[in-house]
C-alpha positions as CSV (number, residue, x, y, z in Angstrom):
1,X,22.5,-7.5,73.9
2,X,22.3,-9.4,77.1
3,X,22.9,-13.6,76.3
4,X,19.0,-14.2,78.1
5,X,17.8,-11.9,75.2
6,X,19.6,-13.5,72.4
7,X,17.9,-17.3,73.7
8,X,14.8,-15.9,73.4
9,X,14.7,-15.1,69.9
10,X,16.5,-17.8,68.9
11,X,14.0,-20.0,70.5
12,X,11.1,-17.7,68.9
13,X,12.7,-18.1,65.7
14,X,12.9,-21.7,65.4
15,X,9.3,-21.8,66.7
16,X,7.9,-19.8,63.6
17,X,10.3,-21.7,61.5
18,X,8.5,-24.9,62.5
19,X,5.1,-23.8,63.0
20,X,5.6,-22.5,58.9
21,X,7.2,-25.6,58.2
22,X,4.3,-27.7,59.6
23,X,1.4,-25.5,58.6
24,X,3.2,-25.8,54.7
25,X,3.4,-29.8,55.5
26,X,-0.4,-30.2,56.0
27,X,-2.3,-32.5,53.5
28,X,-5.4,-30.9,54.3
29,X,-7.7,-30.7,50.7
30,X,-10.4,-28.0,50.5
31,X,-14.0,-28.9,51.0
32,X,-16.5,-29.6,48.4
33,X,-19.9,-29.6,48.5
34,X,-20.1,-33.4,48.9
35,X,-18.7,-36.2,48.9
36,X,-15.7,-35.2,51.8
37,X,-13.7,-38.2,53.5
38,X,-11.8,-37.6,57.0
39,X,-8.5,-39.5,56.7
40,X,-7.6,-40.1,60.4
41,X,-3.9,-41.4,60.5
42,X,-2.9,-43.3,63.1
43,X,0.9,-43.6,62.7
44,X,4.3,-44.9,65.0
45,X,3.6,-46.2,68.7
46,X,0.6,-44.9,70.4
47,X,1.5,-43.4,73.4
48,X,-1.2,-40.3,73.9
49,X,-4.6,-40.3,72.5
50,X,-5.6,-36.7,72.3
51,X,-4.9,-35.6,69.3
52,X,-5.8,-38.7,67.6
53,X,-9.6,-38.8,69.4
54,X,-9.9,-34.1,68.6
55,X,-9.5,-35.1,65.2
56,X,-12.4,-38.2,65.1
57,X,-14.7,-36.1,67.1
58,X,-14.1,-32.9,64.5
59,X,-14.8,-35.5,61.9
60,X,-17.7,-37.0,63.2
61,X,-19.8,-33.5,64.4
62,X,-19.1,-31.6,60.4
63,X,-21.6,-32.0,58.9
64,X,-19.4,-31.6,55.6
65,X,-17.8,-34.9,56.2
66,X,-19.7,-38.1,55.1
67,X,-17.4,-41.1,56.2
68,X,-14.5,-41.8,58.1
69,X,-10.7,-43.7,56.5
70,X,-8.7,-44.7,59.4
71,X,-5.1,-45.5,58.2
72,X,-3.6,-47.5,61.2
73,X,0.6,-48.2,60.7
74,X,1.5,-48.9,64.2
75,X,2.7,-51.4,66.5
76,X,0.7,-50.3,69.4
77,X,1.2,-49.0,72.0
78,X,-0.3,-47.7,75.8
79,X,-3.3,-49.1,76.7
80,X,-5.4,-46.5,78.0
81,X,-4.1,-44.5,74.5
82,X,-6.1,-47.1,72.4
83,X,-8.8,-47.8,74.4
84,X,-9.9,-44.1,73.7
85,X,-8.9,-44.1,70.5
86,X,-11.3,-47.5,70.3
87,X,-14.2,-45.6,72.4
88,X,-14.4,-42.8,69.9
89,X,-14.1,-44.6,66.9
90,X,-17.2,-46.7,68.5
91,X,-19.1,-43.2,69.0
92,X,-18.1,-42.4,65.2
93,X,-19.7,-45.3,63.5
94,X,-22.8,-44.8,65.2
95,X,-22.9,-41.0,63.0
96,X,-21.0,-42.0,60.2
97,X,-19.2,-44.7,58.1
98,X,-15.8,-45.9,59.3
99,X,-13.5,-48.1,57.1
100,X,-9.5,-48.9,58.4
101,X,-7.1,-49.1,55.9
102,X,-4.0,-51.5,57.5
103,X,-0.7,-50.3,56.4
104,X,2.8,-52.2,56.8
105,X,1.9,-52.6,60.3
106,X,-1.0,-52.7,62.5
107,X,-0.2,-54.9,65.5
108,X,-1.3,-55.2,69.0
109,X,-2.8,-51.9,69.9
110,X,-3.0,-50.6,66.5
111,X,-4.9,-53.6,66.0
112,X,-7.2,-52.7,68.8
113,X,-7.9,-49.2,67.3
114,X,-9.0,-50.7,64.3
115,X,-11.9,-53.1,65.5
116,X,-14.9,-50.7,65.6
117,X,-14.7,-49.8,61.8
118,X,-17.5,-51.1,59.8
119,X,-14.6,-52.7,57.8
120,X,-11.5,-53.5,58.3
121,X,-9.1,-53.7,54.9
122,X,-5.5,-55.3,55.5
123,X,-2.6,-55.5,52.7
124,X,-2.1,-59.1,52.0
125,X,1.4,-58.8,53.9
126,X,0.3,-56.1,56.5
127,X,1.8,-57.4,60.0
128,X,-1.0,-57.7,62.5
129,X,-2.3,-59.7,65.5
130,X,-0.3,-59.9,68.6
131,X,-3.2,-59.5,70.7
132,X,-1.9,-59.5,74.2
133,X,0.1,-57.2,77.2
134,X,3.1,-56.4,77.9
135,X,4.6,-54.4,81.4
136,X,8.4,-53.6,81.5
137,X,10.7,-51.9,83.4
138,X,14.3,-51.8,83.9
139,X,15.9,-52.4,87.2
140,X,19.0,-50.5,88.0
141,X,19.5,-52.0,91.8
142,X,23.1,-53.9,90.6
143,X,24.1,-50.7,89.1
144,X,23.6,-48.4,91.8
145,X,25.5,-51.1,94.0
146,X,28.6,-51.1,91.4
147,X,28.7,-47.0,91.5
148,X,28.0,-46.8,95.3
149,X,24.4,-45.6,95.4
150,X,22.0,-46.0,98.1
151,X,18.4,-45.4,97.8
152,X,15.9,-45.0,100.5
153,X,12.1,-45.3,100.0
154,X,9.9,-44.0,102.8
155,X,5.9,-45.2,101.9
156,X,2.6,-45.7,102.9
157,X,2.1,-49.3,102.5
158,X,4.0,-52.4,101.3
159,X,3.0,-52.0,97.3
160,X,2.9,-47.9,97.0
161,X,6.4,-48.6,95.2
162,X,6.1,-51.5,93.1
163,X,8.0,-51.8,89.8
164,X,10.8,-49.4,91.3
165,X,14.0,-49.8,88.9
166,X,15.9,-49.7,92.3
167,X,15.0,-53.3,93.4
168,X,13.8,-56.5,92.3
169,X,10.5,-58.0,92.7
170,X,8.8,-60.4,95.3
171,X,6.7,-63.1,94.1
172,X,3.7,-61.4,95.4
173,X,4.3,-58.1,93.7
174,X,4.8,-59.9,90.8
175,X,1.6,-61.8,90.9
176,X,-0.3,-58.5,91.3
177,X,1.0,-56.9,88.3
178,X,0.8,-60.4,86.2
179,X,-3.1,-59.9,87.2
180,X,-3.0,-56.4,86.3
181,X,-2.1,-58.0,83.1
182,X,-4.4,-60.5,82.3
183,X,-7.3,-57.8,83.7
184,X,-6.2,-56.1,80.4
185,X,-5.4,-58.6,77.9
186,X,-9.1,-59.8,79.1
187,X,-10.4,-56.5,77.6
188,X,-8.7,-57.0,74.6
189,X,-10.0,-60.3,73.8
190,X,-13.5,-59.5,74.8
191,X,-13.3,-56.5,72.4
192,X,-12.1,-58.5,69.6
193,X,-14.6,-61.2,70.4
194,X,-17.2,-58.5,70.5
195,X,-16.4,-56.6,67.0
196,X,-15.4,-59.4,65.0
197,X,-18.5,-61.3,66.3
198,X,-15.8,-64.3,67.2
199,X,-16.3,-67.3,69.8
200,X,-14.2,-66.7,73.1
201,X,-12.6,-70.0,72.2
202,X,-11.6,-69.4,68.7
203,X,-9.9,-65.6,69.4
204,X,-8.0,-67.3,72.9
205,X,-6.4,-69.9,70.1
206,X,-4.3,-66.9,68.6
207,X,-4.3,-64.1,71.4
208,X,-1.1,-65.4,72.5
209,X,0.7,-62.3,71.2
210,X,1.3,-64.0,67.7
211,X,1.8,-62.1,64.8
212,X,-0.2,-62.8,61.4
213,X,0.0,-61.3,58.2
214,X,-2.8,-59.9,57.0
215,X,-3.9,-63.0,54.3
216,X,-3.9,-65.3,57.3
217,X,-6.2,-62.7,59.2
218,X,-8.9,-62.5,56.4
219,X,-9.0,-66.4,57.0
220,X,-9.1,-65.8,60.6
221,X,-11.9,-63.2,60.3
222,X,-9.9,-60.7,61.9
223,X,-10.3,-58.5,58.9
224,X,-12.8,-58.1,56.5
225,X,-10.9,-57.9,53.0
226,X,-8.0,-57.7,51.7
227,X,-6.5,-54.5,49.9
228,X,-4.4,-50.9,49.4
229,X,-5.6,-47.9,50.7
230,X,-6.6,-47.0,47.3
231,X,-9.0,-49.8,48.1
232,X,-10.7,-48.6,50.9
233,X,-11.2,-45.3,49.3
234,X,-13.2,-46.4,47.1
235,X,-14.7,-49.1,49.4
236,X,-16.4,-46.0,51.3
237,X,-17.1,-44.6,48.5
238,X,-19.2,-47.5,47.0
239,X,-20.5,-47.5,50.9
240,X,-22.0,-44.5,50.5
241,X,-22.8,-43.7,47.2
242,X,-19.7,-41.2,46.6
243,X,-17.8,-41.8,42.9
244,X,-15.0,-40.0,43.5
245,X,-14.3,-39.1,47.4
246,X,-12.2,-36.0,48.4
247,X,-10.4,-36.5,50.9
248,X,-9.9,-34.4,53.9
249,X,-7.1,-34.8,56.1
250,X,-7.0,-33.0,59.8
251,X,-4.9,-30.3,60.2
252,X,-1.6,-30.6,61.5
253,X,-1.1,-28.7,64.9
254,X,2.4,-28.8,67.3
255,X,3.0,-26.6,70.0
256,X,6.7,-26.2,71.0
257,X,6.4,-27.7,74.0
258,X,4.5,-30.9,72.3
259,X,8.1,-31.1,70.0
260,X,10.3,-30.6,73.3
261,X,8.7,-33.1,75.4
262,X,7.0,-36.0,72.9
263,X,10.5,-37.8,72.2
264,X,11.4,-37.5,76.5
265,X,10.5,-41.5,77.0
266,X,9.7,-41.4,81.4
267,X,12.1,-44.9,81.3
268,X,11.9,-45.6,85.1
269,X,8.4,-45.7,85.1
270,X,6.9,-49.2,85.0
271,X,4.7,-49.1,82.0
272,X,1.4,-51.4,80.3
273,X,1.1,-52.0,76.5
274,X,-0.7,-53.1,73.7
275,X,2.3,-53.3,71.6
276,X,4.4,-55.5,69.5
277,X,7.8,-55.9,69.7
């Protein structure tokens, strides 16, 4: 048997292998004839949006789901990610109830996600806050130079190649992307401000990319209450008249190419965050 041959079904086999292993993995309950809950985890750093915002809109358009539990554990993560995440979570609540339930983490951008629940329930010690932006990149330019690497850029205009890891900064490029930057932290304040029903002035004395466990953002009124998941189960419950809610959980899908690529981090590209690190 050729060598090509023998890749392929090794690569087909390791595809069913994980497609049963995934498909055996899901938490998905059955359906009952009321009182259903979508559980919408939002887990790890959140670097793409789509299969986070498929599963809110599937939620949101069956009729066979009442309300919505958003578990949020994550430090954050790209901006435009969250934002969409946010935007369909705001489309959501408009149907249907939508309570977050804050695990061990739920900073920065997974702080953002949360805001358009009707409530927001934090663990006492749940790490959350750190409203602000970040934009790194490395720069490789004294490296190449040790190793005996040139590299030539040919572009359009002055910026079309700012944040290249092959050179440093100017002070102008830098004060572009610092007002990139504070274009986008503004967002995020104005959307806390907005959902939280906060003065400007009070959220800017804490939107410095602080921390704060989740007691100290009750007090804050950052979050609405303060308990387990457990908790806001039967929070939306009581919100909607449901003694005992079954739980419904999205359906796990991965394509091969999804587990391939995912982990492949694109580290040369200049990136913007909600995240806390």
């Amino acid at each position: 048997m050729k060598k090509t041959h023998i890749i392929i079904i090794v690569v087909l086999a390791v595809a069913v292998i994980l497609g049963l292993i995934i498909g055996l993995s899901s938490k998905g309950a059955m359906f009952v004839s009321t009182g259903n809950i979508g559980v919408i985890e939002i887990e790890g750093v959140i670097s793409s949006s789509k299969r986070t915002v498929r599963d809110i809109k599937q939620f949101t358009e069956d009729p066979n789901i009442q309300g919505i539990i958003v578990r949020v554990d994550s430090p954050g993560g790209g901006v435009a990610a969250s934002q969409e995440i946010y935007e369909e979570l705001k489309k959501c609540r408009a149907q249907k109830k939508v309570v977050v339930s804050m695990g061990a983490l739920a900073a920065s951008g997974g702080y953002y996600v949360s805001l358009p629940a009707d409530l927001i329930v934090a663990n006492p010690g749940t790490i959350t806050g750190s409203i602000g932006v970040i934009m790194q990149f490395p720069i490789f330019e004294e490296l190449m130079k040790k190793i005996g690497i040139n590299y030539e850029v040919i572009k359009s205009k002055e910026h079309k190649d700012i944040g290249s890891p092959f050179r440093k900064m100017d002070e102008k490029e830098r004060k572009l992307l610092q007002d990139v930057v504070t274009d986008v932290y503004e967002q995020f304040v104005q959307a806390t401000c907005e959902a939280r029903n906060l003065p400007r002035d009070s959220v800017l004395k804490f939107a410095d990319g602080r921390i704060i466990t989740g007691s100290q953002a009750k007090k804050l009124g950052l979050v609405d209450t303060l308990g387990s998941f457990e908790d806001a189960v039967k929070i939306i419950g009581d919100m909607l008249g449901i003694p005992k809610p079954n739980l419904i959980y999205p359906q796990k899908r991965l394509s091969l190419i999804e587990l391939l690529t995912e982990p492949v981090e694109q580290i040369l590209i200049p990136k913007i965050f909600y995240l806390w690190q």
